[in-house]
TIRO-2110 file (N, C-alpha, C; in Angstrom, 1 decimal):
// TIRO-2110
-10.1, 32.5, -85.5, N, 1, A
-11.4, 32.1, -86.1, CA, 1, A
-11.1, 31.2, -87.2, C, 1, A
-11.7, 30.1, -87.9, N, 2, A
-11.6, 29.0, -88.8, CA, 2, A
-11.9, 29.7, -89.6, C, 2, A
-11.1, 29.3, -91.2, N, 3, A
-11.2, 29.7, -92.4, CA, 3, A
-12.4, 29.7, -92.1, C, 3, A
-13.1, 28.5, -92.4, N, 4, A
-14.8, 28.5, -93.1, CA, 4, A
-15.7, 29.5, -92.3, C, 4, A
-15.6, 29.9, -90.9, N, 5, A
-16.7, 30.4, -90.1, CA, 5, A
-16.2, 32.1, -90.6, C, 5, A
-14.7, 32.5, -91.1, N, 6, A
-14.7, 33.5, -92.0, CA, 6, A
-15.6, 34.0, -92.7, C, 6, A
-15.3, 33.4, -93.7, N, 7, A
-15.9, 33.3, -94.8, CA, 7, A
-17.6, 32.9, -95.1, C, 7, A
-17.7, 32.5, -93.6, N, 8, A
-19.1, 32.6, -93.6, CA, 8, A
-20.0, 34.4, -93.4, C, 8, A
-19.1, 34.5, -92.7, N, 9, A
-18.9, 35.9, -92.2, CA, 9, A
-18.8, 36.8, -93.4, C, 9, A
-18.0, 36.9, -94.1, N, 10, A
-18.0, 37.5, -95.6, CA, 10, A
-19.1, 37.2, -96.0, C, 10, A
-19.7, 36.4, -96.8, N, 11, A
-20.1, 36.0, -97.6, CA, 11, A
-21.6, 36.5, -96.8, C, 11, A
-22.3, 36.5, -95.7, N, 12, A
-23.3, 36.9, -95.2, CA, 12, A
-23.4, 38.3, -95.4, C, 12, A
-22.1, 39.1, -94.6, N, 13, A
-22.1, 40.5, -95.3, CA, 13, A
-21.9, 41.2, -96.5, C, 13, A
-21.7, 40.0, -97.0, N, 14, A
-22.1, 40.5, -98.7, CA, 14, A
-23.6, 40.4, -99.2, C, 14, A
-24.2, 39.1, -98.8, N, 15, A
-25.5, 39.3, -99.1, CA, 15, A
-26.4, 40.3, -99.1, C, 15, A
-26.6, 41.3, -98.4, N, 16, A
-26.8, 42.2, -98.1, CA, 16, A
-26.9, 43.8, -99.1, C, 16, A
-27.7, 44.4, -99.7, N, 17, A
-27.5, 45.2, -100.9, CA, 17, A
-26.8, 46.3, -100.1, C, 17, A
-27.8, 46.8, -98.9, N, 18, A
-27.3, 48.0, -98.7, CA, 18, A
-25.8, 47.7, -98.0, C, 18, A
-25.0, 46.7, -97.1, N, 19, A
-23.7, 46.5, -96.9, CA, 19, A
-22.9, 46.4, -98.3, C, 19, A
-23.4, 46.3, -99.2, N, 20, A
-22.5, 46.5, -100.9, CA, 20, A
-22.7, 47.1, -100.7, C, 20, A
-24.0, 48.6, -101.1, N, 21, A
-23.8, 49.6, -101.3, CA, 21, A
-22.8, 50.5, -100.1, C, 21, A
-22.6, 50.1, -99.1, N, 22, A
-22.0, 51.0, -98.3, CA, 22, A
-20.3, 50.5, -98.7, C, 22, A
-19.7, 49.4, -98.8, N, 23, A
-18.9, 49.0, -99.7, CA, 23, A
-18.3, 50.0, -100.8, C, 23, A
-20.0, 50.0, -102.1, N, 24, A
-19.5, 50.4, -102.6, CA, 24, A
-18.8, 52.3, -102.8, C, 24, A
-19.6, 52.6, -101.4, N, 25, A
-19.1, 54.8, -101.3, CA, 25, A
-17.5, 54.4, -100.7, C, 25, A
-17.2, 53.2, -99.4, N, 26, A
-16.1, 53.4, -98.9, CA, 26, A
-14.8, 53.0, -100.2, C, 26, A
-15.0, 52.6, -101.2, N, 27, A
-14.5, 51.9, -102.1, CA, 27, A
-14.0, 53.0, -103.2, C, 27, A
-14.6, 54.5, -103.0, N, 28, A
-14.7, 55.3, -103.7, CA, 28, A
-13.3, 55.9, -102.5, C, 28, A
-13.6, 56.6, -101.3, N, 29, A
-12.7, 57.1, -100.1, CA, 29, A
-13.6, 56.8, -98.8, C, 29, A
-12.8, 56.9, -98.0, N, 30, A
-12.8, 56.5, -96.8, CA, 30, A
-14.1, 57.6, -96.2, C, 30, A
-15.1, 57.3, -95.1, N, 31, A
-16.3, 58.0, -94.7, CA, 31, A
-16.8, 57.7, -93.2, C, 31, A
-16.8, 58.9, -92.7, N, 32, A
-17.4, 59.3, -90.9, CA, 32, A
-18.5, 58.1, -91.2, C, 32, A
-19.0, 58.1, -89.7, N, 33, A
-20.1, 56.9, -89.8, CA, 33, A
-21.2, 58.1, -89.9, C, 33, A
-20.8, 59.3, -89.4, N, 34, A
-22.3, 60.3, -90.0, CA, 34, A
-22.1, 60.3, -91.6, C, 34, A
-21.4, 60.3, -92.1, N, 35, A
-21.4, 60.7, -93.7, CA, 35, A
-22.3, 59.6, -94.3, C, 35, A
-22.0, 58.6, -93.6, N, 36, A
-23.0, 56.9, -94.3, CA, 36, A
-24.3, 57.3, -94.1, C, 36, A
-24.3, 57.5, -92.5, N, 37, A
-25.7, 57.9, -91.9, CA, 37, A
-26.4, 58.7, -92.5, C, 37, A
-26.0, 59.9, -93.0, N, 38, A
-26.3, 60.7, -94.0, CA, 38, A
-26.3, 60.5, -95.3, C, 38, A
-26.0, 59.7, -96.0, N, 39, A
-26.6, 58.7, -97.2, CA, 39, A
-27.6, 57.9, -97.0, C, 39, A
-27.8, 57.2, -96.2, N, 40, A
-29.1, 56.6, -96.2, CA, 40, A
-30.1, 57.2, -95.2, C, 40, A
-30.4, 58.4, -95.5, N, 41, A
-31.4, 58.8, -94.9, CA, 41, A
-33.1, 58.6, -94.5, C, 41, A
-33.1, 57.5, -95.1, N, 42, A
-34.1, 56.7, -95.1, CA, 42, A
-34.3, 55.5, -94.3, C, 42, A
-33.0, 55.3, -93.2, N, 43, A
-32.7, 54.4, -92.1, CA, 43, A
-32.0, 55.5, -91.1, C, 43, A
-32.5, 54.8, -89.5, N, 44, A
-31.9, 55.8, -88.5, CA, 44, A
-30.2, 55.4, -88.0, C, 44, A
-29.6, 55.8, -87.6, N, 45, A
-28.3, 55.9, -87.2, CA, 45, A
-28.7, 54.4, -86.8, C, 45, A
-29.0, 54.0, -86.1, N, 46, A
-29.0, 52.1, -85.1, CA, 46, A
-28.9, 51.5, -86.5, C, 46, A
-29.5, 51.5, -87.8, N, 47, A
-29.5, 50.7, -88.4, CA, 47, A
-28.5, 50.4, -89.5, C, 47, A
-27.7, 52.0, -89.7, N, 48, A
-26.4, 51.9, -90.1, CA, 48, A
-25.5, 51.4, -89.2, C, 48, A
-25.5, 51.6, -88.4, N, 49, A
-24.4, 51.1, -87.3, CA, 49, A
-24.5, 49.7, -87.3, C, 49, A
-25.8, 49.2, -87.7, N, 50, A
-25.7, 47.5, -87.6, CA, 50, A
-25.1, 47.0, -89.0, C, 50, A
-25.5, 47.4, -89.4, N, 51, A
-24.9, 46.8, -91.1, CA, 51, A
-23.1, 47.3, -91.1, C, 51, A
-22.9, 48.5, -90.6, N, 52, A
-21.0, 48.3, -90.3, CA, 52, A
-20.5, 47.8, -89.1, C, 52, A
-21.6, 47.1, -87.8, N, 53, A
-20.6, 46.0, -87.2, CA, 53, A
-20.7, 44.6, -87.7, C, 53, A
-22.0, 44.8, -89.0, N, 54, A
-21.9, 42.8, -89.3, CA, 54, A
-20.2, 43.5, -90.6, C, 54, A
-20.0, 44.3, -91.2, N, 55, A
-19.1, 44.7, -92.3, CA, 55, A
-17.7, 44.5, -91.4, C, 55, A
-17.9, 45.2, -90.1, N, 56, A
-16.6, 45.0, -89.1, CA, 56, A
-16.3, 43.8, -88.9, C, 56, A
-17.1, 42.8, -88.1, N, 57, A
-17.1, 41.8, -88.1, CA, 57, A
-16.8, 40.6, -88.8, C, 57, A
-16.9, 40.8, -90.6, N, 58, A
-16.4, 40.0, -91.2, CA, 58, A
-15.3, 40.3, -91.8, C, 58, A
-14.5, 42.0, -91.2, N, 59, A
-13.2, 42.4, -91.6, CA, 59, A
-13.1, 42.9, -93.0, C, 59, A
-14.1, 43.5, -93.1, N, 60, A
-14.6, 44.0, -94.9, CA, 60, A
-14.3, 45.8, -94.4, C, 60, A
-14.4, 46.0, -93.2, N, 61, A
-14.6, 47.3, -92.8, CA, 61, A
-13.4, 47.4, -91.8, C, 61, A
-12.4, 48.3, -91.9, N, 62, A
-11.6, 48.6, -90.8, CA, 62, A
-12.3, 49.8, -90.1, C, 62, A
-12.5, 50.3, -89.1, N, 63, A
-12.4, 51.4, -88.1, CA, 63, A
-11.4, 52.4, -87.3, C, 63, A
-11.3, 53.4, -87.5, N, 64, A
-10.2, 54.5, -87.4, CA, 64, A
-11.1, 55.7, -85.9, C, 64, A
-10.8, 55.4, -85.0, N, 65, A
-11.6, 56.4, -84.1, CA, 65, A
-10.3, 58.0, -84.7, C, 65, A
-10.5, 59.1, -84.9, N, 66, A
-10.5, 60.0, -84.7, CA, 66, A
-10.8, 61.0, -83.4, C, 66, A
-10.8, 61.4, -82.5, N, 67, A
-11.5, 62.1, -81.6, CA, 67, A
-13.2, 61.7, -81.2, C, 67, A
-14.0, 62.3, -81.8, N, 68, A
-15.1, 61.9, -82.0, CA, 68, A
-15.8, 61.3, -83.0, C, 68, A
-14.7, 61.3, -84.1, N, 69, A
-15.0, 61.3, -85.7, CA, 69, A
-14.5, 59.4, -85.1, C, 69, A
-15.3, 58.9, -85.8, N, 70, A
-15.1, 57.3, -86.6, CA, 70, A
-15.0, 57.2, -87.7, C, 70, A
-13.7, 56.9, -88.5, N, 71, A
-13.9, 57.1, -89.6, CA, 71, A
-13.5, 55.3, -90.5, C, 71, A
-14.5, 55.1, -91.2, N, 72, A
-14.5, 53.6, -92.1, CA, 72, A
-13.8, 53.7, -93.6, C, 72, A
-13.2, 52.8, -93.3, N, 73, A
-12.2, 51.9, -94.5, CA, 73, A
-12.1, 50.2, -94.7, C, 73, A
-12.5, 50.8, -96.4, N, 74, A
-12.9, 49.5, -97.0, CA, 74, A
-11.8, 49.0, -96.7, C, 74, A
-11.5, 47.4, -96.4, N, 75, A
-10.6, 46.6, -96.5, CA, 75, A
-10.9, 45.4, -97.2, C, 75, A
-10.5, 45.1, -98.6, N, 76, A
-10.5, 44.4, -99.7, CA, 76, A
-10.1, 43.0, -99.5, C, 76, A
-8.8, 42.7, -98.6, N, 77, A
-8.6, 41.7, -98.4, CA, 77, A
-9.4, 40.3, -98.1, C, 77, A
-10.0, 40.3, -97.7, N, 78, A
-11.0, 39.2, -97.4, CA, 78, A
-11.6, 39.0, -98.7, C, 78, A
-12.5, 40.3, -99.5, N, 79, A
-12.7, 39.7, -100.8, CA, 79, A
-11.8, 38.8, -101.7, C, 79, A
-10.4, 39.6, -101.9, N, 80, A
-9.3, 38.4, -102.5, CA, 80, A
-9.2, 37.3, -102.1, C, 80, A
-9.5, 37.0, -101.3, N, 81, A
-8.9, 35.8, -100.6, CA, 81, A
-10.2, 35.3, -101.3, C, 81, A
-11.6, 35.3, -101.0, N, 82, A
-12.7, 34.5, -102.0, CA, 82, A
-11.8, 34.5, -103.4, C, 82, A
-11.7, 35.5, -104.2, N, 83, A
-11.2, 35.4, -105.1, CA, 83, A
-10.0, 34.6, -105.4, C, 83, A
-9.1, 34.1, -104.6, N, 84, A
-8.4, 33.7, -105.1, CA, 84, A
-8.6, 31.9, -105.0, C, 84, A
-10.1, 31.9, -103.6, N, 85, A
-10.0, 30.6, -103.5, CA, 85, A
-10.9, 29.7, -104.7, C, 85, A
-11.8, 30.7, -105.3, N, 86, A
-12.5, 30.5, -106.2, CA, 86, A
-12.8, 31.0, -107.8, C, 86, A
-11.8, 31.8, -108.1, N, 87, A
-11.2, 32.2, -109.5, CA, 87, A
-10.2, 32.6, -109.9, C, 87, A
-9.3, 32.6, -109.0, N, 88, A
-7.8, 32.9, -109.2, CA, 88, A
-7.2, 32.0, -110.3, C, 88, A
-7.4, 30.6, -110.2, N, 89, A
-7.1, 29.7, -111.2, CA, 89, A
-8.0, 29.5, -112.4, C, 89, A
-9.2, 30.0, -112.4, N, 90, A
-10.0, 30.6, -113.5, CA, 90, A
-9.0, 31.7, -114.3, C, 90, A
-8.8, 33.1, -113.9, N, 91, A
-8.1, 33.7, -114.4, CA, 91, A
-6.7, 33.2, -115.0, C, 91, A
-6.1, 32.7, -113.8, N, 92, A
-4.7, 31.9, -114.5, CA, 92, A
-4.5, 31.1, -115.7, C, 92, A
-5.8, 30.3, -115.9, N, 93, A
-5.9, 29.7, -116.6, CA, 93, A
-6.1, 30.6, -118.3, C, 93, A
-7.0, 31.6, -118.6, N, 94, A
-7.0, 32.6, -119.1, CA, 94, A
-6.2, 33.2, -119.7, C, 94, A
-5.1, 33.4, -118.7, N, 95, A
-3.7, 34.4, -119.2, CA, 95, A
-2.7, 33.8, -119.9, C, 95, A
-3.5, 32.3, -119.1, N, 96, A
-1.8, 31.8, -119.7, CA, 96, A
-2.6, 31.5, -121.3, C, 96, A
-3.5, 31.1, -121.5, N, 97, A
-4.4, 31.0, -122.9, CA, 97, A
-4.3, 32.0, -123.9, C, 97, A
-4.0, 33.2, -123.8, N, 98, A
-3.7, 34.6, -124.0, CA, 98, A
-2.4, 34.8, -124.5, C, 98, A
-1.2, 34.1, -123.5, N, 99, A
0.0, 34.0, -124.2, CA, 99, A
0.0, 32.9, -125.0, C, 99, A
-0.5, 31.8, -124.9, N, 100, A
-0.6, 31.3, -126.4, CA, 100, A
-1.1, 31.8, -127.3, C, 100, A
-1.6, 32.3, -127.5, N, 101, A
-2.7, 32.3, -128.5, CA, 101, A
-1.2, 33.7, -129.1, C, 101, A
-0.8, 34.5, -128.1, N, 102, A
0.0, 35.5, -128.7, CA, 102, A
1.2, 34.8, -129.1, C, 102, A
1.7, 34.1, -128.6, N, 103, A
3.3, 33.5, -129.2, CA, 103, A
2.8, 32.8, -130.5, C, 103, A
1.5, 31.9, -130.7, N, 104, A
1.3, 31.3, -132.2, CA, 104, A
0.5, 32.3, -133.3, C, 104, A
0.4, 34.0, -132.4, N, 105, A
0.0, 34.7, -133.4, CA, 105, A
1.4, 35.4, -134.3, C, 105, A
2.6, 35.3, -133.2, N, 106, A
3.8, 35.6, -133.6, CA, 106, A
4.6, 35.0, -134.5, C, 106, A
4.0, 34.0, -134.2, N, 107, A
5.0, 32.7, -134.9, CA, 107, A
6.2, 32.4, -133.9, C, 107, A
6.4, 32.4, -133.0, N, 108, A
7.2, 32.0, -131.9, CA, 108, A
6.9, 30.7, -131.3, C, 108, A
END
């Protein structure tokens, strides 16, 4: 798949509050797709299941079959990768500003 159509893919399933919020429980430990299911009880099973195959899909979500258990894991990678394409050198820039500022608080 092409970097960009990636990242389109990310960036779609991020849009999304409740795919963050499901982000944010797997982000805590890893969770059955009943365990999700059972957090948003306020949507039926079909409609969690769609929001973790667009999560699968843009590789934010790995999948672990168990027996009958499915169990999901956040996979962070793809976020880094935005991160690194779009503030990695923001931060760099930062740190290294940080050791200056410490070497002429030193006198070095």
């Amino acid at each position: 798949m092409p970097r960009e159509e990636k990242y389109d893919l990310i960036l779609k399933a991020l849009g999304n509050s409740l795919r963050r919020e499901i982000l944010d429980l797997l982000k805590v430990r890893s969770r059955t797709t009943g365990e999700l299911v059972q957090r948003f009880k306020q949507l039926d099973r079909c409609t969690v299941m769609q929001h973790l195959r667009a999560l699968v899909k843009a590789d934010l979500v790995i999948v672990k079959r168990e027996g009958r258990l499915r169990w999901n894991y956040i996979n962070p990678l793809p976020i880094k990768e935005l991160h690194d394409r779009w503030i990695g050198s923001y931060a760099d820039d930062a740190v290294d500003l940080l050791a200056r500022m410490k070497r002429e608080i030193e006198g070095y």
